[in-house]
N, C-alpha and C positions, 0 to 999 in steps of 0.2 A: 857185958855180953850183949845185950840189947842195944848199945849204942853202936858196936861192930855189924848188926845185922841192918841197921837203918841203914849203916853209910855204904854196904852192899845192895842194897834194893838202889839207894840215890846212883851208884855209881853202875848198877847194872842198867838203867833205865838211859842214860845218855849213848852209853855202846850201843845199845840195839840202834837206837835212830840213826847213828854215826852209819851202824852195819846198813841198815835199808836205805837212806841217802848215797851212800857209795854202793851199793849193788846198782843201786837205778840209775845213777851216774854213768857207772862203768858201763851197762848192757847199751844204754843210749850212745855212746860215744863208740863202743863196737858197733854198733848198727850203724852209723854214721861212717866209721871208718870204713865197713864194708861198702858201702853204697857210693859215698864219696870221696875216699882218701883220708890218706892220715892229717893231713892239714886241715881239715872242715871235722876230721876228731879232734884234732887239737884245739880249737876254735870252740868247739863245745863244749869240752873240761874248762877252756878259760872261763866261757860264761857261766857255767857254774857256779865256779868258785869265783867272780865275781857277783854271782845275786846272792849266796854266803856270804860272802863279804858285808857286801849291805845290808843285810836282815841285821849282822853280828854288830856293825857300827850303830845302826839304829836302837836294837836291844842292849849296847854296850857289852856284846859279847855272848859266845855261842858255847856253853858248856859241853851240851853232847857233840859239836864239833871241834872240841878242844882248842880253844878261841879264847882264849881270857883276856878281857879289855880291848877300847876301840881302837887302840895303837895295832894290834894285834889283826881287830877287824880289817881295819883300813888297809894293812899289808898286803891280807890275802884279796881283798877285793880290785886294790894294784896290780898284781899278781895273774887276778884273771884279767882283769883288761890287756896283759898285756898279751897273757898268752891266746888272747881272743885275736888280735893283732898279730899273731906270728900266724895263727892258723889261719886266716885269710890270706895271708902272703902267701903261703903253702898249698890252696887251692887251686886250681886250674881255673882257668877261665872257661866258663860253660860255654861249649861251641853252639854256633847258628846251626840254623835248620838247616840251609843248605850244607852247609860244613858236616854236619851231625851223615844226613843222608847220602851225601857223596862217599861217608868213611863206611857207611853198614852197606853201600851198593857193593857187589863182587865187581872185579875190575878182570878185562877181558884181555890176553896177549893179541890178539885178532888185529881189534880197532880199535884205537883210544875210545874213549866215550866222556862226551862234554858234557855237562848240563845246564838244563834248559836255564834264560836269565828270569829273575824271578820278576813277575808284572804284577802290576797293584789293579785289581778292578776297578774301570772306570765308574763312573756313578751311571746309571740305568738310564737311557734315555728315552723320553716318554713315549708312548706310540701314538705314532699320526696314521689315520687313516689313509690307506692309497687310493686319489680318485679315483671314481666308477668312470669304467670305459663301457662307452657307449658306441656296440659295433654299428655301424652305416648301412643303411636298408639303402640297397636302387630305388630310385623314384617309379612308382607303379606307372605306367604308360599305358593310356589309350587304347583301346583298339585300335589297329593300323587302316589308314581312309581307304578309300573304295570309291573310284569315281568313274563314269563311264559316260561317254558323250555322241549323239548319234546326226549327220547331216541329212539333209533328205536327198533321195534318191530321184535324179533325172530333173534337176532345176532347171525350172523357167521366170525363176522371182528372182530379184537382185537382191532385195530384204526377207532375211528368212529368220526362223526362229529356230537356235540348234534341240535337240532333246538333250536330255541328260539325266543323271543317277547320282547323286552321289551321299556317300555315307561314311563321316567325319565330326570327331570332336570341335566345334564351335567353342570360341570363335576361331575361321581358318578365312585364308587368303587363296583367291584364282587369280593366275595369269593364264591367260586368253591370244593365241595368236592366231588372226584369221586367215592367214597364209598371202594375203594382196597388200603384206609390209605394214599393216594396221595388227594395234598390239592393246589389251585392254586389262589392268588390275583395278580387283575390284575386291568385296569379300562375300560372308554366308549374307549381307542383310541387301545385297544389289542383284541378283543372281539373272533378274529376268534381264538388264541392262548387261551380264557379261555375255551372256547366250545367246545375242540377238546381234543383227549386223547387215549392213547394208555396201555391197560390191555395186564396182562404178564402173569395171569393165568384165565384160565374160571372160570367162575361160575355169583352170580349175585348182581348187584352192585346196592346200594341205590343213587343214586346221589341228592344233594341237592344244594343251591347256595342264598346266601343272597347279596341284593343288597342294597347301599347306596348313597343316591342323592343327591347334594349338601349342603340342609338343614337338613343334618340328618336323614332325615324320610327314612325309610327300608321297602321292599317285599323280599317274599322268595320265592322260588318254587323249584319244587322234582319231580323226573322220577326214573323209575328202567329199569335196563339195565340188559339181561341176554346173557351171552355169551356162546356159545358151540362152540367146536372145530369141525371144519370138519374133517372126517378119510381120511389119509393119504394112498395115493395107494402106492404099491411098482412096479419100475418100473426097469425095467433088461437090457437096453443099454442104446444105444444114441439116439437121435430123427433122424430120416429118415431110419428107419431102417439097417444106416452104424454101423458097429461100426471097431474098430483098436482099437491096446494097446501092450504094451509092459508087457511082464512076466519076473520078475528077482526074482530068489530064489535058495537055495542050494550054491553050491561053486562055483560060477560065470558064471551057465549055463546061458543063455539068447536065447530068443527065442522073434521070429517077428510075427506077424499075422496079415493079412490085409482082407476086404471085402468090397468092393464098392469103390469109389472114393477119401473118406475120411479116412483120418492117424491121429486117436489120442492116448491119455493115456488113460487105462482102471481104472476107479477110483476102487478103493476097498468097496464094500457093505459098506451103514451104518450099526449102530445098529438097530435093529427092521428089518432089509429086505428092506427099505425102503433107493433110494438111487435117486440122481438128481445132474447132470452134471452142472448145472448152477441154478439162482435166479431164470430164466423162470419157467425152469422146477420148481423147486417149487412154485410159482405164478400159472401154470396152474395146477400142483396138488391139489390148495386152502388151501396149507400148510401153504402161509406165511402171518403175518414174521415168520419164526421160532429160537427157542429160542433153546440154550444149553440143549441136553438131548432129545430132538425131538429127532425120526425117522428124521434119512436120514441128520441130522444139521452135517454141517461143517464150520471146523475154519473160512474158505475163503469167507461164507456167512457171514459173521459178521468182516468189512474190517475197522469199527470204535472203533471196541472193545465195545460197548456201551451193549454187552446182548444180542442184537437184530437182527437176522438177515433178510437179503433180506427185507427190510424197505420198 
């Protein structure tokens, strides 16, 4: 009676494990079946009973899984491999993402509807600075020149000195035309030599003069200048009322004549009547300068040769 009840505890103790191994089996492979198909359940029941299998050939056999001997083992563990092998055949093949999303999108009678090709991102690429722009400032300019230029009124000088104003960025350049075809540049560091000028015959002269200031910007300005000559006295000795001179003519007569204190050479008349012992004298006549062809012009007043005499 006692040996009937041992072999009942031995023999109730294998069922139970057999009963909880196969309930866990089975709820596994329903979950799987639901989730995945019968093929990836059947694929699960193989594995199963394939790692059964091997427990059972390693232990030489699996009593609560009614397994006796590794002949037995080895079967079932065949068994699953193989049914592991039918249930991956029986699987589907997992669709791609695009494939997956194209089939859950609603598809419209409308318009077909394509979808987008799918792009891999590029790798980042690094950031570069964009040069600094630097916007162009105009160049600040000057005050604009200011010049003004003044001839004198009711000329009786042939050499006169013009006035002038002028107010200009330095360094600048003057052109100078003194209207009798004579023409003079010059710049800020000559000004008394552009201003100044000497006419060789009367009459009346447009003067003009354009100036340039270091940025280029230009004034002009304009005088007219009218010259008359003063008339020319004619005068008959020497000053102090001395005079002396020597007469030489004919065939070698010569004759002396003196009066006063002073002994000189009696000059011979110019042309016109008009005659002076020295530059004074012409200077207080208001002859001079005088030029080749005056009343009263000699060689010896013009000592440069330049044209001009008693300067």
């Amino acid at each position: 009676m006692a040996q009937s009840d041992t072999t009942e505890r031995s023999g109730g103790e294998p069922n139970k494990i057999l009963i909880g191994v196969a309930t866990i089996v089975g709820l596994l492979v329903v979950l799987v079946a639901i989730a995945s198909g019968i093929g990836a359940a059947i694929g699960t029941l193989g594995f199963a009973a394939f790692v059964i299998g091997a427990i059972a050939v390693v232990r030489g056999g699996a009593t609560w899984a009614r397994i006796v001997g590794r002949r037995a083992a080895a079967a079932v563990g065949v068994a699953g491999f193989v049914a592991m092998g039918i249930g991956g055949a029986l699987t589907p093949e997992t669709a791609t993402d695009n494939t997956a999303a194209e089939a859950a999108a609603p598809t419209s009678s409308a318009a077909p509807t394509t979808s987008a090709p799918r792009t891999t991102s590029a790798a980042p690429k690094p950031l570069v600075a964009a040069p600094a722009t630097t916007m162009s400032q105009a160049p600040v300019l000057p005050p604009a020149p200011v010049m003004a230029i003044t001839c004198p009124n009711g000329g009786t000088a042939a050499s006169l000195v013009y006035g002038q104003q002028i107010s200009a960025a330095a360094p600048y350049s003057l052109t100078i035309n003194y209207g009798d075809g004579d023409e003079y540049t010059g710049d800020d560091q000559h000004l008394a030599a552009i201003f100044s000028h000497t006419y060789k015959v009367a009459g009346t002269f447009a003067v003009s003069a354009v100036l340039t200031d270091s940025a280029g910007q230009a004034a002009s300005a304009s005088c007219t200048y009218t010259w008359t000559k003063p008339v020319q006295a004619a005068t008959g000795g020497s000053a102090g009322g001395s005079s002396s001179g020597t007469v030489s003519g004919g065939s070698g007569t010569s004759g002396t004549g003196s009066s006063g204190a002073g002994v000189g050479v009696v000059e011979a008349p110019a042309a016109g009547g008009a005659s002076y012992a020295n530059c004074d004298a012409v200077r207080a006549a208001g002859a001079a300068p005088i030029y080749p062809g005056d009343p009263g012009f000699q060689p010896k007043f013009d000592r440069n040769d330049d044209g001009v005499g008693c300067e």
